[in-house]
N, C-alpha and C positions, 0 to 999 in steps of 0.2 A: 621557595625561591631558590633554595641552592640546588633542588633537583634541573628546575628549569636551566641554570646558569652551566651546571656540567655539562646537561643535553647542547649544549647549544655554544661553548668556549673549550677551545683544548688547553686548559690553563692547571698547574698543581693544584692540590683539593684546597692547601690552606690559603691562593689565592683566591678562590673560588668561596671559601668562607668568610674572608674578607668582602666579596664582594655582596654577598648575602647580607650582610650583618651592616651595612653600611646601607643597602635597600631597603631593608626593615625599618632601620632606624628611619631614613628619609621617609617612609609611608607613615611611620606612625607620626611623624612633627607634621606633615602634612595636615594631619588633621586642624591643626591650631594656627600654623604654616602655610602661607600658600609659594608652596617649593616644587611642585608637579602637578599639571593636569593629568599626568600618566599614572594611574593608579591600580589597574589590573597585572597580576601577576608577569601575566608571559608577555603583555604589553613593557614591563618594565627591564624582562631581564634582553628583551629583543631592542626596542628604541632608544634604552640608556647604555646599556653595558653594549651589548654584540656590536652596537652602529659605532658608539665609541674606538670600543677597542680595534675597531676594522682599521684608524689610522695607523696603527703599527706598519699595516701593508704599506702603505702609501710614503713614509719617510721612516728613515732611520732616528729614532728615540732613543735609542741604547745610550747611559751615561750621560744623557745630554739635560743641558740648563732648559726649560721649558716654562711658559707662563699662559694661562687660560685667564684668558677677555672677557670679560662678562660672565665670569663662572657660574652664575644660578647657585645651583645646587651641588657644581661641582660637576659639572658636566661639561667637556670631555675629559678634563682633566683626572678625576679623582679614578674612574677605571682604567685611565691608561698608568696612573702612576703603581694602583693594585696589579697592572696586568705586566708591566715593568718596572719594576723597584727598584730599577738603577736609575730612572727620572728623578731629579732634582726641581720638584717644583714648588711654584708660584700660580697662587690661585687670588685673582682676584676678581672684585664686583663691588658697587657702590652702595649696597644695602647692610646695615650695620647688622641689622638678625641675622639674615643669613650669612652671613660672614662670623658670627659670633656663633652658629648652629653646627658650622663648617667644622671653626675650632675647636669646640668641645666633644664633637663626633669623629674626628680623626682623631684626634687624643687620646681620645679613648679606647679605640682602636690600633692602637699603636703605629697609626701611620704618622711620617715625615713629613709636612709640607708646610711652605710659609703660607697664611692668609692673611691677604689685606685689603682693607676696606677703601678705595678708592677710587675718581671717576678715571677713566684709560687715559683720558685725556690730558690728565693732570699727572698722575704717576709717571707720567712717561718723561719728564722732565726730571724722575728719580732714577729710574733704569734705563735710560734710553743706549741702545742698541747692546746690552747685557746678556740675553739669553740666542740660545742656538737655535730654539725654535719658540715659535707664538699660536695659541690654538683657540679657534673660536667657534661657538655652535648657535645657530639663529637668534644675533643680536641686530646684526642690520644689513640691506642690502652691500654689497660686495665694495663699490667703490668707498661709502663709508668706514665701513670694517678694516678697510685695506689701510684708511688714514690714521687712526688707531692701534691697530696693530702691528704694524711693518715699523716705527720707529724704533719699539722693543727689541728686534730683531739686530744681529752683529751680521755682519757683509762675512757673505757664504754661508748664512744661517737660513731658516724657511722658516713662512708664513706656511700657516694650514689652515683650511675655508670649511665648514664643515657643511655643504650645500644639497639639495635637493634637484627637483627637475628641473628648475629655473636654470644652474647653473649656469649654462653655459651663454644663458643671454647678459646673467648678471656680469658674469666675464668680458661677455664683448661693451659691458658698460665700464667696465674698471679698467679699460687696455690702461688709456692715459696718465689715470691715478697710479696703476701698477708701475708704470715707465716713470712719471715724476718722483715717487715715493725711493725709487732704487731698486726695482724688483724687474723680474721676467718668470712667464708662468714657465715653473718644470716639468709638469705632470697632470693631467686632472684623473684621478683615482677613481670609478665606478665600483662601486660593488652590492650587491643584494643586501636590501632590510626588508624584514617581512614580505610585504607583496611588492614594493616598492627599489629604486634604483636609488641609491644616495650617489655622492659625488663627492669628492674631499681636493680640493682646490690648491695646490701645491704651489707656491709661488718662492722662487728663489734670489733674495739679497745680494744685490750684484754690486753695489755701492753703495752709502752712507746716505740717510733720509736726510733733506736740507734740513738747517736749523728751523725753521718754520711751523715745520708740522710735528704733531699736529697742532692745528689751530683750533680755538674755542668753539664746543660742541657746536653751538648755535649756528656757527658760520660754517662747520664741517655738513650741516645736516643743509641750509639754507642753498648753498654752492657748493654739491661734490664735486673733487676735482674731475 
């Protein structure tokens, strides 16, 4: 895994070992775990790490508060904080294992991060508009995610989308949501994974999310805005 991760990340070796060492780890709980359907090597060090850390292009991260939505396994979060270590984050997700897999494997690893175990919906009435940036990778279509996520965010902070080829129609679904929520798209980021074009959806905090949102899943999933 670290041969693949050098070929393919222009990053220092001992991040790069970190990165390694944190893959292994996730392959092997995998087995017991269901933390990844990605489980071949070069599949893992190209669609978890390379796609991840490609948002560094897409917004500035350096020193900033940051919080990942639906973390899984820690994804995008945990390679962008291995691939800048002045991120200050917050990893959360509503599943207590893996949230509990999270902590004892960063720990051990001597990385920084807080994890918490909670629904987005609900925390956000703890952190609400706290961090400078909010990161999310295939939890739900775009106007959902947007209800979710952008409340986290502090006005003049970003929303980051972690999108596929859909994007740009899930965009033109989210205009509304984007506009209610306090946002305007900045950016939408293109760039190469494996044979494929990702997309990283850049939306910027232009004012304060009403007190409203988000509203209970049920009703966020039932009526997007």
């Amino acid at each position: 895994m670290k041969d693949l991760l050098q070929k393919k990340l222009a990053l220092p070796e001992g991040q790069i070992e970190l990165m390694s060492r944190f893959a292994e780890a996730m392959l092997e709980k995998n087995r017991v775990m269901n933390l990844t359907a990605i489980t071949e090597p070069e599949a893992v060090a190209e669609l978890h790490f390379v796609d991840c850390v490609s948002l560094l292009q897409a917004a500035d991260f350096v020193g900033k508060t940051v919080i990942d939505v639906g973390c899984g396994a820690g994804f995008p979060g945990v390679p962008l904080k291995l691939a800048e270590p002045s991120i200050r984050l917050t990893l959360l997700d509503s599943l207590a294992k893996r949230t509990a897999w999270l902590s004892q494997t960063l720990a051990a690893l001597g990385v920084e991060a807080e994890v918490v175990t909670a629904r987005a919906e609900e925390f956000a009435a703890v952190r609400r508009e706290q961090y400078d940036l909010a990161v999310s990778r295939a939890v739900a279509r775009l106007p959902i995610l947007c209800e979710l996520c952008m409340p986290y965010v502090k006005p003049g902070g970003r929303f980051v989308a972690m999108k596929g080829a859909m994007a740009m129609e899930e965009l033109s679904e989210a205009a509304h949501a984007i506009e209610r929520l306090g946002g305007e798209v900045e950016r939408v980021y293109a760039y190469p994974v494996a044979d494929a074009e990702h997309r990283a959806v850049v939306i910027r905090k232009t004012a304060r999310t009403p007190a409203q949102y988000p509203r209970p899943f049920a009703k966020i999933k039932k009526s997007p805005l």
